[in-house]
C-alpha positions in Angstrom: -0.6 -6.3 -1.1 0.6 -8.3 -4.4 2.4 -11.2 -4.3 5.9 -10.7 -4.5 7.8 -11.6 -7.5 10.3 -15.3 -7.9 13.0 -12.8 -8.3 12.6 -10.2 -5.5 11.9 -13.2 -2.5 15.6 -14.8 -4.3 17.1 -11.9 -4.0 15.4 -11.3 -0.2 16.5 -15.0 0.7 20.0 -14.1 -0.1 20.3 -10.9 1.5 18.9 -12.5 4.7 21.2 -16.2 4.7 24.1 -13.6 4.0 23.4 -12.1 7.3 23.1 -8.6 5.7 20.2 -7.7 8.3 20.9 -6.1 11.2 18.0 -4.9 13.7 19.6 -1.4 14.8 16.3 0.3 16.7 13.3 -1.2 18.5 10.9 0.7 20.8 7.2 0.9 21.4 6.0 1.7 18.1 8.6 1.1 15.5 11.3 -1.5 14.9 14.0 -0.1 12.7 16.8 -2.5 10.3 19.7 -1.3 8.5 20.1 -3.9 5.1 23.8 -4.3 4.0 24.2 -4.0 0.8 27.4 -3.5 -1.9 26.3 -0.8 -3.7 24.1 1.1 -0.7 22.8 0.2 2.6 18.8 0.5 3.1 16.7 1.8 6.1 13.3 -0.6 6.8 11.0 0.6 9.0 8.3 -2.0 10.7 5.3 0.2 12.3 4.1 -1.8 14.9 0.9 -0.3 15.3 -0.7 -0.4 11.5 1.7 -3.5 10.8 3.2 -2.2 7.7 7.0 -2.1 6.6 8.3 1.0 4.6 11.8 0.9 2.8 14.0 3.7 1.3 15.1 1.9 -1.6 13.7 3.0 -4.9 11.9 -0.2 -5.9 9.8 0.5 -2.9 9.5 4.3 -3.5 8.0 4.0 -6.8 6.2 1.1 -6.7 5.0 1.3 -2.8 5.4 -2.8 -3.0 7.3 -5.0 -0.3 10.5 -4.7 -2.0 13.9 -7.3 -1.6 14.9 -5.7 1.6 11.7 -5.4 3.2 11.2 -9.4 2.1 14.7 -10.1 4.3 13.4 -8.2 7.1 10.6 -10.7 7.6 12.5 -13.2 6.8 14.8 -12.2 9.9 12.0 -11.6 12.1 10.6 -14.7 11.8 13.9 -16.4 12.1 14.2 -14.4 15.8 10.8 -15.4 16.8 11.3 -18.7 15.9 8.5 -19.5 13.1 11.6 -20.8 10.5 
């Protein structure tokens, strides 16, 4: 995968020190966030068996890329497991 833009890891810092990621589902295969947002809140998926996070934003939809949200979600997950 591509290294992520300046702009979308800014933007992905800020969503995640706002505290706009909340872990709403976990179980054997799949962990499952909800990303706050003004305009619309965002689904990421993490698939714990290939290891690969899918978003429902558009960014990601068109450009299959780790978008902003996705880029929080790690962000939180390595702030829970205590890598930060």
């Amino acid at each position: 995968m591509s290294e992520l833009s300046w702009r979308t890891k800014r933007k992905g810092f800020w969503i995640f020190k706002d505290g706009k990621v909340v872990k709403d589902v976990e179980n054997d295969k799949r962990c499952y966030f909800i990303v706050k947002s003004d305009e619309k809140d965002h689904s990421v998926i993490f698939d714990k068996t290939k290891k690969v996070f899918t978003c429902d934003c558009e960014f990601f939809s068109l450009k299959l890329k780790d978008c902003s949200h996705i880029y929080a979600v790690k962000l939180f997950m390595d702030d829970k497991n205590g890598k930060s």
